[in-house]
Steps between C-alpha positions, in 0.01 A plus 500: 500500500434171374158601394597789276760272370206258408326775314748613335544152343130517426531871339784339264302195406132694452762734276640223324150376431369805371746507225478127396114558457609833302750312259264162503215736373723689227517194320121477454587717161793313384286135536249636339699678244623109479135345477438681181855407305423138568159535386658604153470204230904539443722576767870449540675322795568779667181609558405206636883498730363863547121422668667170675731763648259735612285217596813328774556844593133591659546164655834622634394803627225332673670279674777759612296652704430156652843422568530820624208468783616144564813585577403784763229319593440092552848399340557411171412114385809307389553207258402412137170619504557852677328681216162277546543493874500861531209547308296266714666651792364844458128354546581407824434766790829398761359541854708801715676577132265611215192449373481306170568713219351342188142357476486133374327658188783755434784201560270286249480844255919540480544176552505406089785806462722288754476202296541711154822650637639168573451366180583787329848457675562156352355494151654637211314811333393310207335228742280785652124511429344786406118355612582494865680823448184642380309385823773558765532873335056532454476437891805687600303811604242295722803322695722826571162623617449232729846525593531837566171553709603238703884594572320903524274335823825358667690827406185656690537227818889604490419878521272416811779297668713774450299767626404268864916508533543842413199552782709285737829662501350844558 
């Protein structure tokens, strides 16, 4: 019993997974979209409020999913610097829990969208800068790449955990 309980939970969170990776990915368009308004000699604030946006949101979604394996799996980290501490978190393979999710190189690839999102909550829209705009949004493809091969491989791991308990509870 408890191991089809335990794959169930797994079931949910590969689901849950699968659609953050969808949602993450349907905003490759949108930054993109984004790239080429700021590239534009005159633009108005909201298209740069628009591609910051778009820009905390792929971080977002990234790091909902996460959250979202933390919290089933390896606990959540607490404090101040929760956001930074999960990210560095998910590089680590937890012994008897789950292997590490994100490679050191992936981290180090999303890494620049988790400090963009916190700045872009504390600065005013005019104090934004469209420069490291640009980059973040130029090497937004290559990071939800990275990111989504990698969270695809634990997805895969998750799949094979679930089919050993299925295996055991017939």
């Amino acid at each position: 019993m408890a191991g089809e309980r335990q794959a169930d939970q797994l079931r949910l969170l590969v689901a849950e997974l699968d659609d953050e990776l969808a949602r993450v990915a349907r905003l490759m368009g949108e930054l993109d979209h984004a790239r080429h308004a700021l590239e534009r000699p005159e633009i108005d604030t909201l298209v740069v409020y628009g591609a910051a946006a778009l820009l905390e949101s792929f971080y977002t979604g990234m790091e909902k999913a996460l959250r979202r394996i933390a919290t089933s799996l390896g606990g959540m980290p607490q404090g101040e610097g929760w956001h930074r501490d999960l990210l560095a978190s998910m590089t680590l393979a937890l012994d008897g829990i789950r292997p590490a999710v994100l490679t050191a190189a992936t981290a180090a690839a999303i890494d620049p969208y988790l400090a963009f999102r916190h700045r872009f909550r504390d600065l005013y829209v005019f104090d934004l800068e469209r420069a490291p705009m640009l980059t973040l949004l130029s090497r937004a493809t290559a990071a939800q790449q990275a990111f989504d091969a990698d969270v695809r491989a634990f997805v895969a791991e998750l799949r094979r955990w679930v089919a050993a308990l299925d295996a055991q509870s017939e």
